[in-house]
N, CA, C and O atoms as CSV, one atom per row, in Angstrom:
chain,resi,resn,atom,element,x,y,z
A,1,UNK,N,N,9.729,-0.013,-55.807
A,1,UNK,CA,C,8.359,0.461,-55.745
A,1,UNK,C,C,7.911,0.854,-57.151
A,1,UNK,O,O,8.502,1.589,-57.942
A,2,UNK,N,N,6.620,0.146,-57.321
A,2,UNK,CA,C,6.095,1.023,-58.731
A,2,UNK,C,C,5.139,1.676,-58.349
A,2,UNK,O,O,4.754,1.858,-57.194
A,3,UNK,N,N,4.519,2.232,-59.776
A,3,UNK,CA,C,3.536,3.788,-59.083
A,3,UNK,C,C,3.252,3.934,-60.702
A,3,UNK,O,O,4.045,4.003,-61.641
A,4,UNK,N,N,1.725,3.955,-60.658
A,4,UNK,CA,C,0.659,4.216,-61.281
A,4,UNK,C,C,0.212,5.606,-61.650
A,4,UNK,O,O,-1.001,5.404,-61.601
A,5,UNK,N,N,0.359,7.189,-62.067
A,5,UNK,CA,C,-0.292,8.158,-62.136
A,5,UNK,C,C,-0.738,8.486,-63.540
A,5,UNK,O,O,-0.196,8.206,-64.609
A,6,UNK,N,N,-2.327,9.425,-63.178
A,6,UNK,CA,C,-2.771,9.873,-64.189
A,6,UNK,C,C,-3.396,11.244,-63.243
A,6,UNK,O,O,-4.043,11.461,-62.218
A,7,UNK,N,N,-2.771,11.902,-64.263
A,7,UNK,CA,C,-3.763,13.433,-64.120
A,7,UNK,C,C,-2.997,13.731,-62.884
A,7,UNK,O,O,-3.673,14.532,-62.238
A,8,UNK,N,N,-2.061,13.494,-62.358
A,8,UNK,CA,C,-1.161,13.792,-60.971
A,8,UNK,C,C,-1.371,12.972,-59.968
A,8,UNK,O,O,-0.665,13.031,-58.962
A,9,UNK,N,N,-2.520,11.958,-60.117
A,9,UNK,CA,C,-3.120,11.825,-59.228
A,9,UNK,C,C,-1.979,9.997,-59.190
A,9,UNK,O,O,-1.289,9.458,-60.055
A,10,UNK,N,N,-2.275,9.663,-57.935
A,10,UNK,CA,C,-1.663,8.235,-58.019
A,10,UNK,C,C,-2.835,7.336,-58.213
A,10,UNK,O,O,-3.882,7.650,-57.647
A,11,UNK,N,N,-2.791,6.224,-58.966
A,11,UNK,CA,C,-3.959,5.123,-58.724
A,11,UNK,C,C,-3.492,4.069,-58.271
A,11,UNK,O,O,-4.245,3.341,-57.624
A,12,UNK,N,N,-1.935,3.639,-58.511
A,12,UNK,CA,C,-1.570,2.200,-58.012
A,12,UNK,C,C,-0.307,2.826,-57.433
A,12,UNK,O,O,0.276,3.848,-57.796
A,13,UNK,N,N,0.016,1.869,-56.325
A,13,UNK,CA,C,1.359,1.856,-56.094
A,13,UNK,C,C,1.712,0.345,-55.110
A,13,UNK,O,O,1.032,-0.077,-54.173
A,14,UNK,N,N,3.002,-0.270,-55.686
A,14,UNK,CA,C,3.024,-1.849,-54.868
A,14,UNK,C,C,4.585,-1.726,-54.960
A,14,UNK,O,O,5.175,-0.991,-55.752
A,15,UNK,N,N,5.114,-2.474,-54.122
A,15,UNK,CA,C,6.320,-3.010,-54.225
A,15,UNK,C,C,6.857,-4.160,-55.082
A,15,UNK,O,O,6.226,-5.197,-55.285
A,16,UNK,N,N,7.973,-3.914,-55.528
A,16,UNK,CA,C,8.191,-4.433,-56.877
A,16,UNK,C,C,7.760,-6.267,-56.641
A,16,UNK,O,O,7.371,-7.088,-57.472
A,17,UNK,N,N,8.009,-6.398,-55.282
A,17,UNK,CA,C,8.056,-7.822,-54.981
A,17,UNK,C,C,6.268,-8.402,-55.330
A,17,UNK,O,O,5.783,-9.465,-55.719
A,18,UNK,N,N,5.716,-7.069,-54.948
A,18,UNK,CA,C,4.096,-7.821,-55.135
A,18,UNK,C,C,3.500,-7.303,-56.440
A,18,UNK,O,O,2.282,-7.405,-56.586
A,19,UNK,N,N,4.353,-6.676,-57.543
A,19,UNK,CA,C,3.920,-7.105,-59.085
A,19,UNK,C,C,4.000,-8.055,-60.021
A,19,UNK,O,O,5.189,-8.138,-60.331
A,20,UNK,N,N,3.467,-8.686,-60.529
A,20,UNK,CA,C,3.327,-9.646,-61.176
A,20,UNK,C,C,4.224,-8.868,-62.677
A,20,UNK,O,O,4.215,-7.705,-63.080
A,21,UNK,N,N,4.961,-10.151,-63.222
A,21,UNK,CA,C,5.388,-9.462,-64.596
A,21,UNK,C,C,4.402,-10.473,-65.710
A,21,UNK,O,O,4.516,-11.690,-65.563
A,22,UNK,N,N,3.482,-9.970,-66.768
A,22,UNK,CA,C,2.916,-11.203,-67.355
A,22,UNK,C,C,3.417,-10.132,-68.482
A,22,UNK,O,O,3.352,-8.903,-68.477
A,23,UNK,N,N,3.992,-11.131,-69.547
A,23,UNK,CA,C,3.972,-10.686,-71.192
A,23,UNK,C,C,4.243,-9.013,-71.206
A,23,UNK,O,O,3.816,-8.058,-71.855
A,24,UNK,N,N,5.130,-9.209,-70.192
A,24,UNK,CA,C,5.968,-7.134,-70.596
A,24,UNK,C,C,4.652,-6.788,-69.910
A,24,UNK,O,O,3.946,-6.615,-70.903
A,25,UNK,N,N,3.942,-6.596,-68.968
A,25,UNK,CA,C,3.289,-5.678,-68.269
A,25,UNK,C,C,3.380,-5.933,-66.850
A,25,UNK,O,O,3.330,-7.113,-66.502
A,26,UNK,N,N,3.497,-5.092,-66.025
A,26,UNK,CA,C,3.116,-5.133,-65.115
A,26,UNK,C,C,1.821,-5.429,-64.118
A,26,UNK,O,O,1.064,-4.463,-64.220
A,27,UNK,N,N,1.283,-6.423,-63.181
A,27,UNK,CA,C,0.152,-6.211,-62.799
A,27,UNK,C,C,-0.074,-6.186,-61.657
A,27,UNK,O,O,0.174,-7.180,-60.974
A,28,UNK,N,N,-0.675,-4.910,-61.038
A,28,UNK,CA,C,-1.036,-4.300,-59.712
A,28,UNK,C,C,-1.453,-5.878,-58.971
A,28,UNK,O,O,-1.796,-6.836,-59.665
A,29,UNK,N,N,-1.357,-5.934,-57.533
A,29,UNK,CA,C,-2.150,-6.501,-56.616
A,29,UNK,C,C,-3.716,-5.775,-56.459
A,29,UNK,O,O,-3.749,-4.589,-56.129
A,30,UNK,N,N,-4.799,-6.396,-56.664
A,30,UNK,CA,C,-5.899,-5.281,-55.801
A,30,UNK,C,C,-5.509,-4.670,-54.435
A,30,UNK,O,O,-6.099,-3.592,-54.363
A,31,UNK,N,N,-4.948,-4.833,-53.581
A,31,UNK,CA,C,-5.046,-4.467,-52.657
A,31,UNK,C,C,-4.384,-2.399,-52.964
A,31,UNK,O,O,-4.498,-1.308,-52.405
A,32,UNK,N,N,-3.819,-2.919,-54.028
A,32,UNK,CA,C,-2.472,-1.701,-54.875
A,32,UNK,C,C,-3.668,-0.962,-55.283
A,32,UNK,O,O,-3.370,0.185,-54.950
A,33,UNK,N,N,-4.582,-0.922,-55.687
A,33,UNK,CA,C,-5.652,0.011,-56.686
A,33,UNK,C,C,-6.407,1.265,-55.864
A,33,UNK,O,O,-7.146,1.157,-54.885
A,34,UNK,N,N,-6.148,2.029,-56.301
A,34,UNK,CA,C,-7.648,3.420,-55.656
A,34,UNK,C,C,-8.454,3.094,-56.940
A,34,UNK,O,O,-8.292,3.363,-58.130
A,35,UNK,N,N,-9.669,2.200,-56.023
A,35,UNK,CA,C,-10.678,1.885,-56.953
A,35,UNK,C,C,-10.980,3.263,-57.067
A,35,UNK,O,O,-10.523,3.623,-58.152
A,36,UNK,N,N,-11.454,4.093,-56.560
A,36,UNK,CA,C,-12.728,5.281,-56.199
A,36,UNK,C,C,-11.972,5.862,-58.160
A,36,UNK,O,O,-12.908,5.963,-58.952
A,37,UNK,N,N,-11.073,6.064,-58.574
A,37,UNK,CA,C,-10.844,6.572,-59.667
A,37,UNK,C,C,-10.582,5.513,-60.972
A,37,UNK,O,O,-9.762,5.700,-61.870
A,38,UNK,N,N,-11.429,4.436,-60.846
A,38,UNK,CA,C,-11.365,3.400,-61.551
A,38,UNK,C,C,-13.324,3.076,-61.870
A,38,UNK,O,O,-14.146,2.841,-60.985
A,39,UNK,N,N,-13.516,3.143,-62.908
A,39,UNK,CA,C,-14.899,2.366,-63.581
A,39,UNK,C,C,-14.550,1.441,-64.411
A,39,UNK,O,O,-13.632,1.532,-65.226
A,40,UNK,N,N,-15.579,0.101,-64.167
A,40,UNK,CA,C,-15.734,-0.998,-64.949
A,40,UNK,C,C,-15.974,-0.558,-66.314
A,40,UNK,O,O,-16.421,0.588,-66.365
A,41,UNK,N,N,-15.813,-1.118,-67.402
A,41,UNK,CA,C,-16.461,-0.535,-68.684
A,41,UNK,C,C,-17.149,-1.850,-69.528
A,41,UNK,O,O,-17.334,-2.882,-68.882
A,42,UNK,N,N,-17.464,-1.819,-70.733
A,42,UNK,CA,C,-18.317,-2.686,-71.187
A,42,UNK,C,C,-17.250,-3.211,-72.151
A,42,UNK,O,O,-17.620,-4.084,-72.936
A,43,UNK,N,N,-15.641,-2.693,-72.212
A,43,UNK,CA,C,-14.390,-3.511,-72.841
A,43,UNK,C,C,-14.288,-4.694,-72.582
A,43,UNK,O,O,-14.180,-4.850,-71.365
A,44,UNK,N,N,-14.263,-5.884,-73.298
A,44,UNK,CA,C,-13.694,-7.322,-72.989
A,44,UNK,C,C,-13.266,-7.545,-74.178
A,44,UNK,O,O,-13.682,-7.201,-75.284
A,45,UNK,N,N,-11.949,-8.465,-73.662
A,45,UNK,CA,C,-11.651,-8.899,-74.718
A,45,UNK,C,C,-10.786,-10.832,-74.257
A,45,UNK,O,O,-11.100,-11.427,-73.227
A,46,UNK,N,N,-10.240,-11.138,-74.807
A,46,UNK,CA,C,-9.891,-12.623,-74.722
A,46,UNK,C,C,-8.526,-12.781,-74.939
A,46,UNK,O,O,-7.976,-12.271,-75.915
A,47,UNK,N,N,-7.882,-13.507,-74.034
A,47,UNK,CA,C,-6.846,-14.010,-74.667
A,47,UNK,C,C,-6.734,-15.471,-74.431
A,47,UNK,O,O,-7.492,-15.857,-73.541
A,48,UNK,N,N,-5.926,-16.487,-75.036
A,48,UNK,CA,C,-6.005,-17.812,-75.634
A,48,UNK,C,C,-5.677,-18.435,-74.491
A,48,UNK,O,O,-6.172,-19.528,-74.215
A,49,UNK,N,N,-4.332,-17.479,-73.257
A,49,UNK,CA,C,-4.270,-18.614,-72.378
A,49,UNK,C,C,-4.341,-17.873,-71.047
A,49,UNK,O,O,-4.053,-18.481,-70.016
A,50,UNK,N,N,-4.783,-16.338,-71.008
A,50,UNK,CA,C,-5.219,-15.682,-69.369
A,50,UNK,C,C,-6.618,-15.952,-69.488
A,50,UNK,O,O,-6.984,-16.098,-68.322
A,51,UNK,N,N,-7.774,-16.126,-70.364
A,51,UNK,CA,C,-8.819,-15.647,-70.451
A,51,UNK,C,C,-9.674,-14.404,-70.399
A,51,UNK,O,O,-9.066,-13.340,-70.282
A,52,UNK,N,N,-10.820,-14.378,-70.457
A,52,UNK,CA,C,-11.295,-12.916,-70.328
A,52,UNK,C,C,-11.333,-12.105,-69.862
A,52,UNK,O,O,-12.305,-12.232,-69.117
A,53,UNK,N,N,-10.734,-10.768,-69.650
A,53,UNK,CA,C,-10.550,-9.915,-69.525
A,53,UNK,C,C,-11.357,-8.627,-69.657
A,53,UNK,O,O,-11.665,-8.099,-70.725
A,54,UNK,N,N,-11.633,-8.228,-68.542
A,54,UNK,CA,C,-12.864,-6.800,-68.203
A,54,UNK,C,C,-11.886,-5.443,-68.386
A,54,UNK,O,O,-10.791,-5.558,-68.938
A,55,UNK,N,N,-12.330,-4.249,-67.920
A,55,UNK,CA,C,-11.387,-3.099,-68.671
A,55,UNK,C,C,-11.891,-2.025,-67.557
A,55,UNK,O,O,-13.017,-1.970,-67.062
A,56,UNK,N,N,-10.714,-1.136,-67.273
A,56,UNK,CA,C,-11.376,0.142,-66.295
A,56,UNK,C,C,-11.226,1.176,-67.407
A,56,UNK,O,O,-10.385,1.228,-68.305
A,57,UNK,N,N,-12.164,1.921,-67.151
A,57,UNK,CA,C,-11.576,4.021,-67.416
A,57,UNK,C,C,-11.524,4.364,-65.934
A,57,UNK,O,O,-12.314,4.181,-65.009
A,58,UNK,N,N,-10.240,4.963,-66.034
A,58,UNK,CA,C,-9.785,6.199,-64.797
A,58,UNK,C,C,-10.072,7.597,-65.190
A,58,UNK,O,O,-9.553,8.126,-66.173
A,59,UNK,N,N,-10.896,8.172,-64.413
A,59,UNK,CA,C,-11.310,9.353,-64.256
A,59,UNK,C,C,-10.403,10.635,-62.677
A,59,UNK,O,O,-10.704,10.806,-61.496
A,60,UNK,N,N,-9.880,10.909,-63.097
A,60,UNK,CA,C,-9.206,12.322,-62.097
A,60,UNK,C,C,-9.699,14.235,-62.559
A,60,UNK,O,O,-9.388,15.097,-63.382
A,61,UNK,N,N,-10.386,14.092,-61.686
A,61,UNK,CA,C,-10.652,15.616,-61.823
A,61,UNK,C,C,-11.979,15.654,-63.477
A,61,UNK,O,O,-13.021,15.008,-63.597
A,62,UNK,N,N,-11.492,16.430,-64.247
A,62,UNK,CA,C,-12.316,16.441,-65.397
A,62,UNK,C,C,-11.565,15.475,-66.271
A,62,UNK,O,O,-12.114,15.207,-67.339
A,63,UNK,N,N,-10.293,14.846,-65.987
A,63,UNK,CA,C,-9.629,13.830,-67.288
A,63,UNK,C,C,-9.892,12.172,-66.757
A,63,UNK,O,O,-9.576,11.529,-65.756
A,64,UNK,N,N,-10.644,11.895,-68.014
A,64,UNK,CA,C,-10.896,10.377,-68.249
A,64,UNK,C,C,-9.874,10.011,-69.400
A,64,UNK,O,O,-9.512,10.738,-70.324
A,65,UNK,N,N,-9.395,8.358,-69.050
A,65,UNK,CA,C,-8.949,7.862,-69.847
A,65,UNK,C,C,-9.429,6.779,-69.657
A,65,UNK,O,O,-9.388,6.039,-68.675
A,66,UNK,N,N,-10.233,6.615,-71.320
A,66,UNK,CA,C,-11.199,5.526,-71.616
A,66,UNK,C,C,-10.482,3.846,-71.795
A,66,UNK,O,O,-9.636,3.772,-72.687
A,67,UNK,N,N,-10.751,2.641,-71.073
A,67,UNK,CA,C,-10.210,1.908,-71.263
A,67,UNK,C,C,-8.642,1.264,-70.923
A,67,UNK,O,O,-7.958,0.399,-71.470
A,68,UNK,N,N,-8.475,2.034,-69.883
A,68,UNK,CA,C,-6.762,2.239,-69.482
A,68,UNK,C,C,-6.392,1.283,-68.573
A,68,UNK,O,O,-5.307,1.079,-68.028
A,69,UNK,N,N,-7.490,0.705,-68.485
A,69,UNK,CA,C,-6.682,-0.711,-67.588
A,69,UNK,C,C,-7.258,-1.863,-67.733
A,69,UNK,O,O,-8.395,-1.654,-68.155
A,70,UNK,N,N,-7.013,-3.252,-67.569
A,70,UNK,CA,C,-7.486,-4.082,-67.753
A,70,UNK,C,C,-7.100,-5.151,-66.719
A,70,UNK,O,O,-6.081,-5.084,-66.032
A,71,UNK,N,N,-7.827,-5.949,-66.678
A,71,UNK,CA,C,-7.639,-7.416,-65.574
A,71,UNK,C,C,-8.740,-8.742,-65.622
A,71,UNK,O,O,-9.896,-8.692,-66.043
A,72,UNK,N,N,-8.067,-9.874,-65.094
A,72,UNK,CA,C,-8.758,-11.116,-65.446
A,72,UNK,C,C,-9.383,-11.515,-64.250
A,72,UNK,O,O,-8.792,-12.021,-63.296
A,73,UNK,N,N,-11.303,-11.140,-64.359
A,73,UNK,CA,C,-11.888,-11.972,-62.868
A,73,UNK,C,C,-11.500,-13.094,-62.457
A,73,UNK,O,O,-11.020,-13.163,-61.326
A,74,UNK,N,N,-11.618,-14.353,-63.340
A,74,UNK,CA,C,-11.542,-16.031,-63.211
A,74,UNK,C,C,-10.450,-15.767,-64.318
A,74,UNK,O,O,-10.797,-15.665,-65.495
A,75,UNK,N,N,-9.389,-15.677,-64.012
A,75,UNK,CA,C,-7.950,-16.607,-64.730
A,75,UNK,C,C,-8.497,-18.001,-65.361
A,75,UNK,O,O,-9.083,-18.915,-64.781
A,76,UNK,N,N,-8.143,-17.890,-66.664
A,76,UNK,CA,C,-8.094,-19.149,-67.683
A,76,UNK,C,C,-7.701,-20.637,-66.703
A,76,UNK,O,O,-6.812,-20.435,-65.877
A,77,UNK,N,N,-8.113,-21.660,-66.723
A,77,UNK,CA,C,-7.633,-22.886,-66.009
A,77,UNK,C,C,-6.790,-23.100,-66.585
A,77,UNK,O,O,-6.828,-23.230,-67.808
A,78,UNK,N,N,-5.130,-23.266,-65.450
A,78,UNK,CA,C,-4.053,-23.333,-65.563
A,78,UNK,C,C,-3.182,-21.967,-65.895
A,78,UNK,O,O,-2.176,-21.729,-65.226
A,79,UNK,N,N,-3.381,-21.552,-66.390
A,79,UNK,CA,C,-2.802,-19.867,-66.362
A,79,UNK,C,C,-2.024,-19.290,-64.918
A,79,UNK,O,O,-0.987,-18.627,-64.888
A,80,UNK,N,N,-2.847,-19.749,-63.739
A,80,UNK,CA,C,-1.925,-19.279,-62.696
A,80,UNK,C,C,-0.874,-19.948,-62.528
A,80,UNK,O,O,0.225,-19.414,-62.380
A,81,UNK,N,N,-1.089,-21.349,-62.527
A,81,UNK,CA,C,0.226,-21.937,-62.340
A,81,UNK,C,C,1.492,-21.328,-63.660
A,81,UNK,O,O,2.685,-21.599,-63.527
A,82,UNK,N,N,1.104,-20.721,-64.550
A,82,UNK,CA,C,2.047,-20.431,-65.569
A,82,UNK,C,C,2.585,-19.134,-64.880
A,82,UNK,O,O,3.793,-19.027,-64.667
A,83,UNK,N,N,1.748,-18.194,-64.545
A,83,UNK,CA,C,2.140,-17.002,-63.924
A,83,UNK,C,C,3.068,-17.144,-62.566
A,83,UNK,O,O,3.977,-16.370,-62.266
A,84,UNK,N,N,2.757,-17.999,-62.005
A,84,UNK,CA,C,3.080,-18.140,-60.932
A,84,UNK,C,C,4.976,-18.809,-61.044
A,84,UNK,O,O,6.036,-18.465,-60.521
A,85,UNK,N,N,4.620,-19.726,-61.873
A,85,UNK,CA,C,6.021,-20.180,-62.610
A,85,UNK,C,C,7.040,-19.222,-62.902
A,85,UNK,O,O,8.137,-19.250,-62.346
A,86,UNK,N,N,6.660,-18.247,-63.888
A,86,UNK,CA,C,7.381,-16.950,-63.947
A,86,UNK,C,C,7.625,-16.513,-63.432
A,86,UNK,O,O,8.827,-16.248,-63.455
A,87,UNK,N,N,6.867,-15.993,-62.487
A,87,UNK,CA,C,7.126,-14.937,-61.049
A,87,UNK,C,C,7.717,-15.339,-60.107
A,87,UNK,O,O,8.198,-14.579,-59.267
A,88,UNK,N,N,7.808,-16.709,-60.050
A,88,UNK,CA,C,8.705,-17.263,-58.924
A,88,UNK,C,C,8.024,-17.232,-57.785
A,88,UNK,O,O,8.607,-17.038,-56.718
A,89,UNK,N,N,6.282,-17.478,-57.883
A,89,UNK,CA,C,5.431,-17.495,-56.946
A,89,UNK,C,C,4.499,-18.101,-57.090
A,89,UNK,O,O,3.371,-17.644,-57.274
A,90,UNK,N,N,4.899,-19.550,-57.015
A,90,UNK,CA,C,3.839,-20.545,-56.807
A,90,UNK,C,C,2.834,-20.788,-55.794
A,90,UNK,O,O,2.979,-20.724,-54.573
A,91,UNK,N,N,1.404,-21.185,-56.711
A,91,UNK,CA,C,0.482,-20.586,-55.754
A,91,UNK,C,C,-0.035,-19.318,-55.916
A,91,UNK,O,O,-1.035,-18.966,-55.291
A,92,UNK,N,N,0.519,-18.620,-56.661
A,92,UNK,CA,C,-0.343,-17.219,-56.904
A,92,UNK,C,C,-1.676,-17.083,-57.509
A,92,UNK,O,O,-1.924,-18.241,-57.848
A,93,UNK,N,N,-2.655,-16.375,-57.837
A,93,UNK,CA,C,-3.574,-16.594,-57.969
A,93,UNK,C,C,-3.582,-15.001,-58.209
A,93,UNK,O,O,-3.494,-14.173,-57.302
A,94,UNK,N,N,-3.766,-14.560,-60.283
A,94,UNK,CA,C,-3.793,-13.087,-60.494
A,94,UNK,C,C,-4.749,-12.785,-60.775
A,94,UNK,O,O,-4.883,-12.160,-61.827
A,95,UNK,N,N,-5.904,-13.102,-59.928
A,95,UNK,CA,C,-7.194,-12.793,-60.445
A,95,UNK,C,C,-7.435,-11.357,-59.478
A,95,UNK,O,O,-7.394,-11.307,-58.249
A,96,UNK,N,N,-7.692,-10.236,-60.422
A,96,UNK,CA,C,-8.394,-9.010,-60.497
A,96,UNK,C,C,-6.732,-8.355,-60.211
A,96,UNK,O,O,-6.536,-7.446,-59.405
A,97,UNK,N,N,-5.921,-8.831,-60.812
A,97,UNK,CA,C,-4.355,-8.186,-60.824
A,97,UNK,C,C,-4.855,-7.189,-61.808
A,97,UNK,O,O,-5.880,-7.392,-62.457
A,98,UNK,N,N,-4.066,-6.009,-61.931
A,98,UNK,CA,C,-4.879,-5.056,-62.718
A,98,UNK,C,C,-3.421,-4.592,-63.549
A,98,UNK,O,O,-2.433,-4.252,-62.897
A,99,UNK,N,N,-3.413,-4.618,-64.932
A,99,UNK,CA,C,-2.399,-3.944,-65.532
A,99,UNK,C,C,-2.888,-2.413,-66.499
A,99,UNK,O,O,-3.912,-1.974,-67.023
A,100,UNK,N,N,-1.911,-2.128,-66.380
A,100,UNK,CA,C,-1.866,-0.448,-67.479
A,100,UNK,C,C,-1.479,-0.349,-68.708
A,100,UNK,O,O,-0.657,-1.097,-69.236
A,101,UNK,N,N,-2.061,0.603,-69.252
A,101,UNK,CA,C,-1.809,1.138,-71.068
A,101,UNK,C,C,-1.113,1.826,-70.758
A,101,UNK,O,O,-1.700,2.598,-70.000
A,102,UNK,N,N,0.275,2.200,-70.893
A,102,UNK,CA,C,1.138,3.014,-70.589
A,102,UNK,C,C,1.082,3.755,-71.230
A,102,UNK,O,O,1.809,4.699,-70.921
A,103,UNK,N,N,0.287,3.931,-72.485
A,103,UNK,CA,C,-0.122,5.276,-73.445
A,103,UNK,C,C,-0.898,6.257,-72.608
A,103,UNK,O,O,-0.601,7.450,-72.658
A,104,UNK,N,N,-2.018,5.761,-71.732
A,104,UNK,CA,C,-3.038,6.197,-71.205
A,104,UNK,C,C,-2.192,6.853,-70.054
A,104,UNK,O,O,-2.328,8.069,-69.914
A,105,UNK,N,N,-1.343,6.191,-69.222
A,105,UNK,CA,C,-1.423,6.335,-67.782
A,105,UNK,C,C,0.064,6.742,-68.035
A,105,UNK,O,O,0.554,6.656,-69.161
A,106,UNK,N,N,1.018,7.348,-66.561
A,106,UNK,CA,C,2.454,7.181,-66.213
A,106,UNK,C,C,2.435,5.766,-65.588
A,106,UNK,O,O,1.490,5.167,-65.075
A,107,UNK,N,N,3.896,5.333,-65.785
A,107,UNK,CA,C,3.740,3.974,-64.669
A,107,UNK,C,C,5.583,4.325,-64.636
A,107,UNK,O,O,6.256,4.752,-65.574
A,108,UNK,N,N,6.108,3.930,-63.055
A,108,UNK,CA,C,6.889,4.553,-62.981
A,108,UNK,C,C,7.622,3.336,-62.198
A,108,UNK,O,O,8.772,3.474,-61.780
């Protein structure tokens, strides 16, 4: 089991079987997320072979941490099949998989 906390609070938690490993991070399933402590932000950034990438701040109580998560709406064409290769789960499809700044957050 992994497990997501900030501020005490939990935001993710999945079984190891339904995390994705991409490039040393871990990435949540949506189904894994407490959106309610998650905002979209105006962060994007790119990479060459997931594609673009949107960004949350998690907010608990009075503590925000700006920018602490990130995930890919539309996966780069072909990218899943690469992920999926890795993971040993062909057919996967990591769109809105959500990974952590482990500076920002615990991930456990």
């Amino acid at each position: 089991m992994a497990k997501v906390t900030f501020n005490n609070q939990v935001i993710a938690e999945a079984d190891d079987a339904n995390i994705l490993m991409i490039e040393g991070n871990k990435y949540f399933p949506p189904e894994s997320i407490k959106k309610e402590f998650l905002k979209e932000t105006e962060q994007h950034s790119v990479c060459p072979w997931k594609g673009n990438a949107n960004y949350y701040s998690i907010t608990v109580a009075d503590k925000t941490a700006e920018n602490a998560a990130w995930f890919y709406p539309v996966p780069k064409e072909g990218s899943n099949e690469l992920v999926g290769k890795n993971n040993n789960k062909p057919g996967i499809d990591f769109a809105n998989y959500v990974a952590f700044y482990t500076d920002k957050v615990t991930l456990e």
